[in-house]
MIKEFI-416283 format. One record per residue (C-alpha): x, y, z; residue in one letter. Coordinates in pm, 1 decimal. Example, Ala and Ser with C-alpha at 12.3 -4.5 7.8 and 13.67 -1.06 7.14 Angstrom:
<pakols>
pakol X=1230.0, Y=-450.0, Z=780.0, res=A
pakol X=1367.0, Y=-106.0, Z=714.0, res=S
</pakols>
This chain:
<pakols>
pakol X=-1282.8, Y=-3099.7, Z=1486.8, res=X
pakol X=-1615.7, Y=-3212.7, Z=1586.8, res=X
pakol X=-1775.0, Y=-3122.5, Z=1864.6, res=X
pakol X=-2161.9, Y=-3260.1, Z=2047.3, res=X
pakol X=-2339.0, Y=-2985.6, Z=2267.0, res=X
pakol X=-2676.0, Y=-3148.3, Z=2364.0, res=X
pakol X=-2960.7, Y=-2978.4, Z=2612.6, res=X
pakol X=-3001.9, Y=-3209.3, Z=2918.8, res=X
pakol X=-3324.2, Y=-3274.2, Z=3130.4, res=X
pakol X=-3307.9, Y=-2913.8, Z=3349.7, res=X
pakol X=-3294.7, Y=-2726.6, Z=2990.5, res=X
pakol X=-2886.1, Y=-2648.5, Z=3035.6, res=X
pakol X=-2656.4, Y=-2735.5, Z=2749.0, res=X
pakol X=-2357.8, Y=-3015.3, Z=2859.6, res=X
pakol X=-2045.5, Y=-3024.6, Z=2687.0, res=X
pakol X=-1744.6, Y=-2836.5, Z=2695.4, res=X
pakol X=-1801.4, Y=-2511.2, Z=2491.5, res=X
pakol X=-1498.0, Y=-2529.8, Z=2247.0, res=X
pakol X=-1222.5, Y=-2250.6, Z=2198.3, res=X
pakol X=-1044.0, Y=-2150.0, Z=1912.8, res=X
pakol X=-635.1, Y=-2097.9, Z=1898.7, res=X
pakol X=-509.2, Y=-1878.1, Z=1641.1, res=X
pakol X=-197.7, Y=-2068.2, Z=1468.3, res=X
pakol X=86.4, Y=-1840.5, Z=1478.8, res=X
pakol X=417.2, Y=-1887.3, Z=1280.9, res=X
pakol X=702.8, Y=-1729.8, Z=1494.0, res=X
pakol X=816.0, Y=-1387.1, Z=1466.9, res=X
pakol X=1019.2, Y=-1271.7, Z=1227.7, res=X
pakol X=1344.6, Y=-1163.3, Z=1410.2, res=X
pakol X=1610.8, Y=-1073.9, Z=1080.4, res=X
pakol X=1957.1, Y=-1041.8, Z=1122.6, res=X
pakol X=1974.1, Y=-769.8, Z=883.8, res=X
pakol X=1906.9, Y=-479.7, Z=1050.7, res=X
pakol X=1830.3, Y=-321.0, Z=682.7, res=X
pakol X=1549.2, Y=-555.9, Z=599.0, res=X
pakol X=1221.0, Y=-367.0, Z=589.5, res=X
pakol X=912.6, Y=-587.8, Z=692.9, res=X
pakol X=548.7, Y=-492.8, Z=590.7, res=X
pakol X=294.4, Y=-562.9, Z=781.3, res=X
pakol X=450.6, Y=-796.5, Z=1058.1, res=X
pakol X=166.1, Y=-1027.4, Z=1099.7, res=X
pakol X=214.6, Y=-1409.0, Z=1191.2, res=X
pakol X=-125.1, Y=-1530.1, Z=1217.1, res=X
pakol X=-151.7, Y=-1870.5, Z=932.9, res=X
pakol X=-274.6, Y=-1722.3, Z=603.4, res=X
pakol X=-68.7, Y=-1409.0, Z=697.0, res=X
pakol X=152.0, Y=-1253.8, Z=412.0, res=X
pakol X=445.6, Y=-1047.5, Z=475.6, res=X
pakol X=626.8, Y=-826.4, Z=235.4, res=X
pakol X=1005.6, Y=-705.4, Z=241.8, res=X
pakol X=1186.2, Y=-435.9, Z=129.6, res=X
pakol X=1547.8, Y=-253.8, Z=164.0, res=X
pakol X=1651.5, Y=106.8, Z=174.6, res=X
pakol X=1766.9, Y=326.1, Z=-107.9, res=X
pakol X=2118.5, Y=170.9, Z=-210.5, res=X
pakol X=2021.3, Y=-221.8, Z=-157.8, res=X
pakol X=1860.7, Y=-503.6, Z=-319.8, res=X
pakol X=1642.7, Y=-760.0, Z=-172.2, res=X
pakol X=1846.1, Y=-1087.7, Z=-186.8, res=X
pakol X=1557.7, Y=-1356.0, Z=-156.0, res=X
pakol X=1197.5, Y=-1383.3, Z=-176.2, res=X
pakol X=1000.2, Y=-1082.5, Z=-215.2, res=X
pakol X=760.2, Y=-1173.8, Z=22.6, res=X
pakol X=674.3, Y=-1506.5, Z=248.1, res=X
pakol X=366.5, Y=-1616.6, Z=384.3, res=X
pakol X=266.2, Y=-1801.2, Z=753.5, res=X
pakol X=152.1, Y=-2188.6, Z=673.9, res=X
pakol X=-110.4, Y=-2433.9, Z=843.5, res=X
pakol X=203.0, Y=-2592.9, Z=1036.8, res=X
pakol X=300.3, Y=-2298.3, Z=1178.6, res=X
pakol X=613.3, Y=-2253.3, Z=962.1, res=X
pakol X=745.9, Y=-1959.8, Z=697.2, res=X
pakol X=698.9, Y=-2032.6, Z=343.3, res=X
pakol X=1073.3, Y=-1966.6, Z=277.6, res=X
pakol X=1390.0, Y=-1861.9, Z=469.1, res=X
pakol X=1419.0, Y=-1443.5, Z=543.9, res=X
pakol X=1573.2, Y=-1209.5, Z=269.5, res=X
pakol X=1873.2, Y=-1000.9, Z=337.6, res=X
pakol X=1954.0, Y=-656.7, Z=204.9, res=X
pakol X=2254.1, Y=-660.8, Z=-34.9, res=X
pakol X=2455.6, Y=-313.9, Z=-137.9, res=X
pakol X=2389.5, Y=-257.5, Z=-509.9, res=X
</pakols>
């Protein structure tokens, strides 16, 4: 993005003073009540980590991270009894 912000005749700065949006992947709602989530950020860059409680495996990706386009890096894990 590239903005122009120039000082006029009266010494006042036109333009529109730009604003920044966070991009934000959506939150992580698992159906698998068992699936531990650590931390549960979803701002882009964001990584989160999963886990299960004693007595399950993780059955996916260990951990998944928020992308430029808003979207997960990969589908959410569920909790499997070992």
């Amino acid at each position: 993005m590239t903005v122009k912000i120039s000082e006029n005749t009266i010494g006042r700065w036109s333009g529109t003073v730009p604003t920044c949006e966070p991009i934000l992947c959506p939150r992580l709602e698992p159906d698998d009540p068992r699936l531990i989530i650590t931390p549960h950020n979803t701002t882009y860059g964001s990584r989160v980590l999963f886990s299960c409680p004693w007595g399950y495996k993780l059955q996916g990706q260990p951990g998944i991270e928020c992308h430029l386009d808003s979207a997960w890096s990969a589908p959410l894990p569920t909790c499997q009894r070992k």
